[in-house]
matplotlib code that plots the C-alpha trace (Angstrom):
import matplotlib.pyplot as plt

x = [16.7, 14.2, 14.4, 11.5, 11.4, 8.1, 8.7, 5.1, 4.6, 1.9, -0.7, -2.0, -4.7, -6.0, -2.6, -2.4, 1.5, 4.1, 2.3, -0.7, 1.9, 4.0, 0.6, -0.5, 2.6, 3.4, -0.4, 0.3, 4.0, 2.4, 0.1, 2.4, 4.4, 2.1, 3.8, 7.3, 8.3, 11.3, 9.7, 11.9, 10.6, 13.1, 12.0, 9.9, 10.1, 10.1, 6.6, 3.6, 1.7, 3.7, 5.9, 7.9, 8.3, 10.5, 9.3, 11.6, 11.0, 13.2, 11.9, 13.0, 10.1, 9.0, 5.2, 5.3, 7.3, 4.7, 1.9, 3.3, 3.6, 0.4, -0.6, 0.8, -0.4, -3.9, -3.4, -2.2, -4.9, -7.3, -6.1, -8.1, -6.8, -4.1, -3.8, -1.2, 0.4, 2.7, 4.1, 7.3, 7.7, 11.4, 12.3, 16.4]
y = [18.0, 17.3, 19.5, 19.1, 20.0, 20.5, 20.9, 22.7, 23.2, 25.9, 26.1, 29.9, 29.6, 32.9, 35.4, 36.9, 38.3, 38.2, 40.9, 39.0, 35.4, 38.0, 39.1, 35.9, 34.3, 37.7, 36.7, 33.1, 33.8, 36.5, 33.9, 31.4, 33.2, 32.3, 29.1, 30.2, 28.4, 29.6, 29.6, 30.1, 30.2, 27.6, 27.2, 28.9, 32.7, 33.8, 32.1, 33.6, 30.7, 28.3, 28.3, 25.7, 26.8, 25.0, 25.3, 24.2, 24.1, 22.8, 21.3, 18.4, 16.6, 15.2, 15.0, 18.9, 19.0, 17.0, 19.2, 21.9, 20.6, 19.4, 23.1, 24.2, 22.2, 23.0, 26.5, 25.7, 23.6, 26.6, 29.1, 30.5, 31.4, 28.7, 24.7, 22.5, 20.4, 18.8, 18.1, 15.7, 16.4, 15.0, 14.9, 14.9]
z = [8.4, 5.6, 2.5, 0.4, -3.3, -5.3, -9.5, -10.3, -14.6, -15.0, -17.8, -18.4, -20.9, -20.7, -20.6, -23.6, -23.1, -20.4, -18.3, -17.9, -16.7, -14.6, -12.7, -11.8, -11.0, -8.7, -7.0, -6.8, -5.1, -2.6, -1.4, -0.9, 1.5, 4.2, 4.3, 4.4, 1.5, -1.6, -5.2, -7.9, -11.7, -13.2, -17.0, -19.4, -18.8, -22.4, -23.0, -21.6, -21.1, -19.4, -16.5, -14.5, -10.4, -8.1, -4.5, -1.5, 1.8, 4.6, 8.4, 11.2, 10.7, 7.2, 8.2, 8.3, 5.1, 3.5, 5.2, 3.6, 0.1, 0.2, 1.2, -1.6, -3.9, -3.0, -3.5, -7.0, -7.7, -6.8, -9.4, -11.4, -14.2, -14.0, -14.6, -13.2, -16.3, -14.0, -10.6, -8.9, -5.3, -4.0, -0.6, 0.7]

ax = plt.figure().add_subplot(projection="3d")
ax.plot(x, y, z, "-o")
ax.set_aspect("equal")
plt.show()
């Protein structure tokens, strides 16, 4: 079994409060259920312009685990109103 782990940090340059972090993280979560991943926000839910997300997802074969990630990742990279500050994907 292959468990991997992607840390994703989360720039919001445009919210203006909490509301505005919640609604695109809620967006962002919603379409990442397509890949049948677990996101948790790990760090920074008091500021609303940042946000740390851990994303786990768990298969036999690491190529798909890595398919995944990479899926992911892409989606991130496509947000709008969102920049990635930071990423470490592990794999156990």
């Amino acid at each position: 079994m292959i468990v991997g782990v992607l840390t994703l940090d989360l720039f919001f340059p445009y919210a203006h409060s909490l509301k505005d972090k919640r609604r695109i993280l809620h967006g962002f979560k919603d379409r990442l259920r397509r890949h049948n991943v677990a996101v948790a926000e790990l760090e920074f839910q008091d500021l609303w312009q940042r946000a740390r997300l851990g994303i786990v997802t768990v298969n036999s074969h690491a190529s798909l685990v890595e398919e995944i990630l990479g899926h992911v990742l892409a989606d991130a990279g496509n947000l709008e109103e969102a920049e990635i500050t930071g990423q470490e994907i592990r794999y156990a």
